[in-house]
N, C-alpha and C positions, 0 to 999 in steps of 0.2 A: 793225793793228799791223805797224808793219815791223822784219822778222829782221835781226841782225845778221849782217855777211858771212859769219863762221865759220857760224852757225845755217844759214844759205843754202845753203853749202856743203855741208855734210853733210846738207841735206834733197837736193837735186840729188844728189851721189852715193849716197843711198838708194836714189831713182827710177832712176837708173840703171842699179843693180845690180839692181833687180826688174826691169826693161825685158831686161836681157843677160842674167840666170840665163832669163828666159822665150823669149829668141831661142834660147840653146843645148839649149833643154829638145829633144831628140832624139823626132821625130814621123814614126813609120815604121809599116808592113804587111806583114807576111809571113804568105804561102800555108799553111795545117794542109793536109796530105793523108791523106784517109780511108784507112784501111789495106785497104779493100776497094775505094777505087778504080782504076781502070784507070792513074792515075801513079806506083800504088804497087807495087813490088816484090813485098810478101804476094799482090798481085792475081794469082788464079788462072784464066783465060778459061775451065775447063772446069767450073764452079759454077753454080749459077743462083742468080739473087740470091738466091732463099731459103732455098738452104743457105747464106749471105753472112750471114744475119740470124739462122739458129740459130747458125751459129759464134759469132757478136757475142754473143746473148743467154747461152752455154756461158762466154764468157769471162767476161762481167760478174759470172753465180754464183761463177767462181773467184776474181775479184776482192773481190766483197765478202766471201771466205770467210776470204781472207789478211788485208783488215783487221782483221779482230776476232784472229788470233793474238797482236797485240799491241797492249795499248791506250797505250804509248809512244811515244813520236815516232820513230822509228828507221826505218830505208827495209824493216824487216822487215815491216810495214804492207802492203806490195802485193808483187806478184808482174810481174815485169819486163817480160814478154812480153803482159800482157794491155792493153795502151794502145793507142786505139783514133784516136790521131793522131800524122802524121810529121811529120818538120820538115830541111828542108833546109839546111845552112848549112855553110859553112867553118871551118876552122882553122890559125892556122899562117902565117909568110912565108916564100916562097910558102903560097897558100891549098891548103888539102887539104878537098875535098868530104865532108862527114860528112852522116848517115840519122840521126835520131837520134827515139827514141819520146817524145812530146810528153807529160808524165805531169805534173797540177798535184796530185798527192800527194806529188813525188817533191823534195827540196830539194838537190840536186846536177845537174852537168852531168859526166856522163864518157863517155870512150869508151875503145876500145879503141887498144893503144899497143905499137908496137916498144921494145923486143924482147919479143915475146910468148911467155912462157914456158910458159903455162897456157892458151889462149884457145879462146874458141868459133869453128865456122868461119865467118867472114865474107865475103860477096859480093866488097865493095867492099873496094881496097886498105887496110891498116891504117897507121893515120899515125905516122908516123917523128921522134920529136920533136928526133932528132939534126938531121935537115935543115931544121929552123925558125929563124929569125935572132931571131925573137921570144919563144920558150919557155925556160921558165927554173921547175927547183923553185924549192918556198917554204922556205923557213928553219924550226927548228924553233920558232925563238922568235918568228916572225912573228905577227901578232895572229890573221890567216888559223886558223894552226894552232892554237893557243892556245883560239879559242873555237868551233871546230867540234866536233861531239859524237862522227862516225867518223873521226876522225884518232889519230898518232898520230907518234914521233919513232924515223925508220929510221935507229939507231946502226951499221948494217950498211954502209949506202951513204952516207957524206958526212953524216950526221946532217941529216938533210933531213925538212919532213913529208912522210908516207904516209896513207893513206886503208884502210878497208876498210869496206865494205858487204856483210849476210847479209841474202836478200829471205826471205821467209815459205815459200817452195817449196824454202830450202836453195841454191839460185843465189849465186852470190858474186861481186864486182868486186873487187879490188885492187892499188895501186899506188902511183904519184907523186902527191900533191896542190899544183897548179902553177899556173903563170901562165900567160898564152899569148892571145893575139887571136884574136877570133873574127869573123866577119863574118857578118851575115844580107840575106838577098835580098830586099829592099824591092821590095813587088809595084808600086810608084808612083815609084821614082827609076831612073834608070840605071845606077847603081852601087852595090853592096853596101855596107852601114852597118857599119862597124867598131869594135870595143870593146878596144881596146887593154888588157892586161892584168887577163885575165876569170880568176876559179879557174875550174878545170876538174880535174877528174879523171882520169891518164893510166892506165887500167888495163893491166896488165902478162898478172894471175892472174885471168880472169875464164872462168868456166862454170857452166852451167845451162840455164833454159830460157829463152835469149836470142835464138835463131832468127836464121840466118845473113845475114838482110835488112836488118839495121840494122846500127847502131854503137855505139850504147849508150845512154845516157838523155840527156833536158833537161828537168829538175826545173823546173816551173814554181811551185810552193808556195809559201808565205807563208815563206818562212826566207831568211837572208844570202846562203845561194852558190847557191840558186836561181838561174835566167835571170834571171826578175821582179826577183828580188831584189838581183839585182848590178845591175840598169838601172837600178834606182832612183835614184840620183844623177841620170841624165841622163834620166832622163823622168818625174820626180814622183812615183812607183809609181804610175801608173797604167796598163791594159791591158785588152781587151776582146777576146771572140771574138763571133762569132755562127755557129753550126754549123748550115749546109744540108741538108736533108731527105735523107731516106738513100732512093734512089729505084730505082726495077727499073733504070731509065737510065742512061750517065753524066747523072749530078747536075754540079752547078755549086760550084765548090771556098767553103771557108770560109776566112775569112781573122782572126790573130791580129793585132790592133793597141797597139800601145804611142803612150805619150806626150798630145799632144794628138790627137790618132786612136786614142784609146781612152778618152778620156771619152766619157761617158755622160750626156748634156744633154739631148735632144731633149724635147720637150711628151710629157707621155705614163710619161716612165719612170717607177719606185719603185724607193726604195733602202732598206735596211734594214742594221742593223749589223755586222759583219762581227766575227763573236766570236771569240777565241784563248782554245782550251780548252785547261788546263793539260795533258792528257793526249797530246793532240797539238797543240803549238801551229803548226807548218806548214800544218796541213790549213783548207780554207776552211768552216768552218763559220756558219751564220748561223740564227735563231728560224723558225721557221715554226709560227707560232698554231694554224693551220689549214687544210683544206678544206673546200671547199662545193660539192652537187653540187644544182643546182637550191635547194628553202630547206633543206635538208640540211645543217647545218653541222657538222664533224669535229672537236673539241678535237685538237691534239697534246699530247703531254706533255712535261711542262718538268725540268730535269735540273738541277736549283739555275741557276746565272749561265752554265751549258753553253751552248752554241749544239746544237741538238737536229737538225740536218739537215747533213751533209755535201756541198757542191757538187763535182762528182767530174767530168769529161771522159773520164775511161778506161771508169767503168760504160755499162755501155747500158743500162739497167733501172731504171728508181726503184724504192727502198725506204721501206717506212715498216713504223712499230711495227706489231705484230700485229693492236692493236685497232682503231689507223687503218685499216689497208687492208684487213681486216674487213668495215669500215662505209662505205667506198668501195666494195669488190666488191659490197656489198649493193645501198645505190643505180646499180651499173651495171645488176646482174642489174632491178632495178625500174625501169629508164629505156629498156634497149636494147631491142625488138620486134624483135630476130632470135632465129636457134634457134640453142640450146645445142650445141657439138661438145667431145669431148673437145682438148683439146691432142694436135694430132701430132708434136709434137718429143718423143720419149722424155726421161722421167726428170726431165721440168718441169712442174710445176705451174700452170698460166696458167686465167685463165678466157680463152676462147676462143666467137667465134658464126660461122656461116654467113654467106658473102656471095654476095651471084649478082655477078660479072664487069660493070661498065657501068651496076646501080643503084644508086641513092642509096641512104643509109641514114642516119639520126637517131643520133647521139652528142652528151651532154652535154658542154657546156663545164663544165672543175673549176677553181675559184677556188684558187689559194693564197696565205694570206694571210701576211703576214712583219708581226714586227718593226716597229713603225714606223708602221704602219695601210698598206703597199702592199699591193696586191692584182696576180698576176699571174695572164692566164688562159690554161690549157693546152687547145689544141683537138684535136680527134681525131687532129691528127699526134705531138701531144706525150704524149696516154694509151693509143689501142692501135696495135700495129704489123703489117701484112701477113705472116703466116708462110707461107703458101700460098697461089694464084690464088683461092681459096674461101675464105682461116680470116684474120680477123683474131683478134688476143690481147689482151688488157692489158698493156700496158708495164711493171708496177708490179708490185712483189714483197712477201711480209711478209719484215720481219727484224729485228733488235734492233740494228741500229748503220743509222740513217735515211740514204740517201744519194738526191741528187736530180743520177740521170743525164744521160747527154748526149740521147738519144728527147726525156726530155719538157724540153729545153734546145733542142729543134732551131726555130729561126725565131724566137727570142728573143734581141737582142744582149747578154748577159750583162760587163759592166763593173767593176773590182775596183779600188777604189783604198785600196791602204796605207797610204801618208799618212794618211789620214781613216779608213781603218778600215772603207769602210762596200761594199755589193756593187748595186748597182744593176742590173735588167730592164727590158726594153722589150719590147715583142711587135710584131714587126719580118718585113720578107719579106726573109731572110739573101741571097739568092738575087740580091737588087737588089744590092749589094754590090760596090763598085771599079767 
């Protein structure tokens, strides 16, 4: 059958506009810095890594403790200081270097802003939004303001939106909610990737317990003024990390990918649904059916159409329900031939065994099954962790709100695309990486 001209026409400019939307789809990497690495500012040379590892594992308890304060989508969910990756980027014409904690709970990007009325102390200069060519408030009636949940209309100043965010520790940010460029440092091109007119949050009134080494948050969450969520136009929603082992060493850095460098293809992977629970619809949640340790198999419990496990970057700990991790601790205690030690970190509960320094030792691999029929499997880097030259622990905590840490995330390229909704695993050596 032959098309007539016009038909011809409009199939050729269809193809075309799929061929151009996929040349502009924006395909970059940029660097996460462990907060207890040696490029990071929190880094302290006079620790030893495993006071590095009880700090992480004290914070994670405080984290998971702040989600449950509120089971609504609101940034009162976490506690600001406890994010356990950096991120380096720009803001501003001229650029102004901003710290900022890498939090995929967190559905805002703010930092701190001249004139600072209220502010916590900060290392790094604080950015001047007067000397920006490119910053500009939002309007009150912008759609921006209109449909964000912490905004609000400042009749004080020019009737402009404002923002205000309370975290679960009573910490507070407040300010301008603006426009302004942003640029991120492409670990693979020569020149910064710029996003011309990003919200961003210009905090003015911000105190708490936000520790002088940063700048303020990069909500990476499933919500609009997230990072993820503002790229969205220009890279598909899609994005992936894969987070490197956390070693006595310098370790080898993890790297955040957007675009097509953050799909999640390769032979091998599973992907599983990617659920928006009404109660927080930001947060990344997804089913996980089950464990299996050896023919051991765990039911989880299912919460109506919930997604029943949390994927979380800032915990260091996996959680699970009572009864799961119960019935996991059980089969470890029945798998592991080492000897019982109590936990030496005060005030935590872990099960813990001896290790002699240089032998081997036999740990099961635990299956987690998702959604979907994937199975991914977590190996001894992913279930216990080194807390002493002698003590390894279990990774894994009971608690009543499930969340699956970054521990047993480490060496898995973890891939999220919005679009589709769905969160895909690979069990990967992160380390190979760029």
């Amino acid at each position: 059958m032959i098309l007539p001209y016009s038909s011809f026409l409009i199939v050729l400019v269809f193809l075309q506009n799929i061929s151009f939307s996929k040349a502009l789809k924006s395909s970059f990497s940029v660097e996460m810095i462990h907060r207890d690495s040696p490029k990071s500012p929190f880094y302290r040379p006079t620790e030893t890594h495993f006071q590095r590892v009880e700090n992480a594992i004290l914070r994670s308890i405080h984290r998971a403790n702040y989600f449950k304060l509120d089971s609504h989508d609101v940034e009162s969910t976490i506690t600001p200081a406890s994010g356990e990756y950096l991120l380096n980027y720009s803001v501003g014409t001229p650029p102004v270097q901003i710290l900022g904690i890498v939090d995929t709970g967190s559905n805002l990007i703010w930092m701190q802003c001249q004139p600072c009325k209220d502010c916590y102390k900060q290392d790094r200069p604080i950015f001047d939004p007067s000397t920006s060519r490119t910053y500009s408030t939002i309007p009150c009636v912008a759609a921006e303001c209109l449909s964000a949940s912490h905004t609000f209309c400042n009749f004080n100043h020019g009737k402009h939106c404002a923002y205000t965010i309370t975290y679960g520790d009573e910490s507070t940010s407040e300010g301008d909610f603006s426009w302004e460029t942003i640029s991120l440092y492409s670990s693979f091109k020569d020149v910064p990737v710029a996003f011309p007119q990003t919200v961003i949050g210009c905090g003015h009134n911000n105190h708490g317990l936000f520790g002088e080494h940063s700048s303020g948050i990069v909500g990476l969450g499933n919500g609009p003024f997230s990072l993820a969520g503002q790229l969205k136009p220009k890279t598909g929603g899609t994005f992936s990390y894969c987070l490197t082992p956390m070693v006595e060493k310098d370790g080898k850095p993890s790297f955040l990918h957007f675009g097509d460098r953050g799909e999640v293809t390769t032979e091998g992977a599973v992907s599983t649904p990617l659920i928006i629970n009404e109660g927080m619809p930001s947060k990344y949640f997804v089913v996980m059916e089950a464990i299996s340790v050896g023919s051991k198999r765990i039911e989880f419990p299912r919460n109506g159409e919930d997604g029943n496990i949390l994927i979380d970057s800032g915990s260091t700990l996996t959680y699970l329900p009572d009864e799961v991790y119960s019935s996991l601790e059980q089969e470890m205690v029945n798998a592991v031939k080492l000897p019982r030690i109590n936990n030496p970190m005060q005030g935590v509960k872990l099960l813990c065994y001896e290790i002699t320094p240089g032998e081997e030792y036999h740990i099961p691999i635990v299956y987690a099954h998702f959604k979907g029929g994937g199975t991914v499997k977590f190996y001894n880097i992913n279930t216990f962790t080194k807390v002493r030259e002698n003590v390894i622990c279990l990774a894994f905590h009971s608690d009543s709100l499930p969340i699956l840490g970054n521990l047993a995330q480490q060496d898995i390229l973890v891939g999220y695309d919005t679009q589709q909704n769905t969160v895909t695993f690979l069990n990967t050596d992160c380390t190979s990486e760029i």
